[in-house]
C-alpha positions in Angstrom: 0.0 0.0 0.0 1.7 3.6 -0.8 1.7 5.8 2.0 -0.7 9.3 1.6 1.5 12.6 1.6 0.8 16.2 2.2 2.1 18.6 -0.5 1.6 22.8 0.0 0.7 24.3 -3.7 0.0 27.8 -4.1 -3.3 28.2 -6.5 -4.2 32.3 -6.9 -2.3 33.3 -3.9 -3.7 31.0 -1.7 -2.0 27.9 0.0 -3.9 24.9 0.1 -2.6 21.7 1.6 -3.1 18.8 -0.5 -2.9 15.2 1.0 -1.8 12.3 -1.7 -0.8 8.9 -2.5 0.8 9.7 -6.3 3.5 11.9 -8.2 4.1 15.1 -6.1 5.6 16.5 -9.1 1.9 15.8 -11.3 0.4 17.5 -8.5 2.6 20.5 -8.3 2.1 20.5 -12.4 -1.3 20.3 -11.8 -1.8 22.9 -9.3 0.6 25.3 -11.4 -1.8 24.7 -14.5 -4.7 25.6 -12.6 -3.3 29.2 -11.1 -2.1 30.1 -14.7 -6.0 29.2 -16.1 -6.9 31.7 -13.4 -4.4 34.2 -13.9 -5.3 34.5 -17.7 -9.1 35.0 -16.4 -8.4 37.4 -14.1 -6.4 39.5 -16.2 -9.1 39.5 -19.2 -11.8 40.3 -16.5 -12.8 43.1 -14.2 -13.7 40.8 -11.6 -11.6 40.4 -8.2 -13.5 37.8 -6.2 -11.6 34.6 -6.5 -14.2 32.7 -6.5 -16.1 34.1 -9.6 -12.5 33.4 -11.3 -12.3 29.7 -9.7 -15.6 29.3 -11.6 -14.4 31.0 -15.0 -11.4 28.8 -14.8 -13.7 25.4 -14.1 -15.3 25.9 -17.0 -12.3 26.5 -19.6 -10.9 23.7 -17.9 -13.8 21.7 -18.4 -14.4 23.0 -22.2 -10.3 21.8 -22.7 -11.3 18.6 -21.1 -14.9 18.3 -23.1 -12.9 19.0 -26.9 -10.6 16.4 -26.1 -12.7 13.7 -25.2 -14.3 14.8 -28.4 -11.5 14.5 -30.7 -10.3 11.3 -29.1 -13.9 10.0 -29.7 -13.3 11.3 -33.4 -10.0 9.2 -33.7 -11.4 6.5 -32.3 -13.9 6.0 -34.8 -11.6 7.1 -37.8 -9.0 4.3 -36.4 -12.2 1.7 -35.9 -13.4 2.4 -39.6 -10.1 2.4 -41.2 -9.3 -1.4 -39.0 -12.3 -2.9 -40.7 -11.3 -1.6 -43.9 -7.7 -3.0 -44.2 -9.1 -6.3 -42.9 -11.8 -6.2 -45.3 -8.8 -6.0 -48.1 -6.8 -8.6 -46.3 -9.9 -11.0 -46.2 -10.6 -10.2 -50.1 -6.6 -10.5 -50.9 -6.3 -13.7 -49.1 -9.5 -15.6 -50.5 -8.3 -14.7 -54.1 -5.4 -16.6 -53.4 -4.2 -19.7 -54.2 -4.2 -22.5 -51.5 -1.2 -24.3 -51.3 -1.6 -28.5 -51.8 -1.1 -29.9 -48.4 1.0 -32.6 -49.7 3.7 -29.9 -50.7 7.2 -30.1 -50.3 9.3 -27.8 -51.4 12.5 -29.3 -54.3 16.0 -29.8 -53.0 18.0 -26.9 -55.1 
């Protein structure tokens, strides 16, 4: 079992105490992405109350989040369509073919 750890990150000029069992380092990345989002709203708003810009910031973060489960969604598909049409060829190519006589034996050269 790992062992839970408390890590201090700074979001918006507050200091929260965070208490975890993975990567300090992700969490520290993750807390660092989340006081730029709201940096970047609060400097294109007039607003001051932090928690008006915790919202803002929520929902670009979830509209980042939302387009790429989108696009993955898209691939997936794309990657499922184009799978059944190469085995689709492959199954064509391969009953066109020739079977080889099971009594074959390749000649001595």
């Amino acid at each position: 079992m790992t062992e839970e750890k408390s890590l201090r990150v700074e979001i918006y000029n507050q200091t929260y105490s965070i208490r975890s069992d993975g990567d300090n380092q992700y969490i520290l990345n993750l807390a660092d992405y989340v006081d730029k989002k709201m940096r970047d709203i609060s400097s294109g708003t007039l607003t001051v109350d932090s928690l008006k810009v915790a919202i803002l910031a929520a929902l670009h973060i979830a509209d980042e989040y939302h387009q790429l489960l989108a696009a993955q969604s898209q691939m997936d598909s794309q990657l499922g369509i184009r799978s059944s049409e190469c085995s689709e060829m492959l199954d064509r190519i391969l009953k066109h073919r020739e079977p080889i006589p099971l009594d074959f034996e390749p000649q001595p050269q």
